[in-house]
N, C-alpha and C positions, 0 to 999 in steps of 0.2 A: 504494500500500500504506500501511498506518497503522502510525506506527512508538510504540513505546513505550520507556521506560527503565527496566531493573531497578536496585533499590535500590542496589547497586553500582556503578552507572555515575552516580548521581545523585549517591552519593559519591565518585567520582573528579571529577565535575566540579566540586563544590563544592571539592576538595583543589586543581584547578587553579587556580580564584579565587582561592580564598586567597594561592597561593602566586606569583600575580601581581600580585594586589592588595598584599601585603608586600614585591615587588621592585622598586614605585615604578615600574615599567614598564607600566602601564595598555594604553598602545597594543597593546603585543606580545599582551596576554591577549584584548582585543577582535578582533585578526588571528585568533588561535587558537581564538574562539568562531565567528568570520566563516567557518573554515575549517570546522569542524564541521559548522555548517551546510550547509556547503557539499554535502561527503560524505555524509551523513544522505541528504539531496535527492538526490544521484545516485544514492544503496544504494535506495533510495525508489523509484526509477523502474526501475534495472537491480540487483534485486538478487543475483544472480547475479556482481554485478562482481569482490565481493571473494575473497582466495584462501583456499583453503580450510583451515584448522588440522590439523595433521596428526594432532597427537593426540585431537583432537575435531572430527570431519568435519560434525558438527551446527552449527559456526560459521568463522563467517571472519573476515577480518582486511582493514582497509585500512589502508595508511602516511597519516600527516593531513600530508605534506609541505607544506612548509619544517619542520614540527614536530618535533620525535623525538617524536612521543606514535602511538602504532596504537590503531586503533578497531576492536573485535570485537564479529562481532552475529550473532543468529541468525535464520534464518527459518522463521515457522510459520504456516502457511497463508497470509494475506491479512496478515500482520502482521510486521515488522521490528523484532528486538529487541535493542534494543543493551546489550549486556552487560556488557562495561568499557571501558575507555580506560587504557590503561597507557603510560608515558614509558621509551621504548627503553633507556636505561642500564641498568633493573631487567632484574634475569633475566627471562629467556620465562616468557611464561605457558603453562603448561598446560594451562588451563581448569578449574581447582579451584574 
């Protein structure tokens, strides 16, 4: 499947750099893109994997463990669309 990123998720990712690039911790941010990728590639292949949002059944959710950050993404048709990426501390998303 061909995944794409809505403008959202492109600015959550750029707020993860950042905010690893400023905590002098380079390595941990590299882990945490390695992992992305990771997940991406398996939603990619099975995308059925992740569970399903309760309040919005049109997307899902995978944990990016060791991370507290979940990856939410939708599927439509032939295409994988990741939607946000939010770090577990913040309240739930709803999907607004």
């Amino acid at each position: 499947m061909r995944v794409e990123y809505s403008k959202r998720a492109v600015s959550d990712l750029q707020s993860i750099a950042t905010r690893f690039a400023s905590s002098g911790d380079s390595q941990i941010g590299e882990r945490l893109v390695a992992r992305i990728e990771q997940v991406v590639a398996r939603i990619a292949a099975l995308p059925e994997s992740g569970r399903p949002v309760t309040q919005r059944l049109d997307v899902r959710v995978v944990p990016l463990l060791p991370f507290r950050y979940n990856l939410f993404y939708a599927i439509k048709r032939d295409t994988i669309r990741i939607v946000h990426i939010r770090h577990t501390s913040r309240r739930p998303w709803l999907g607004g």
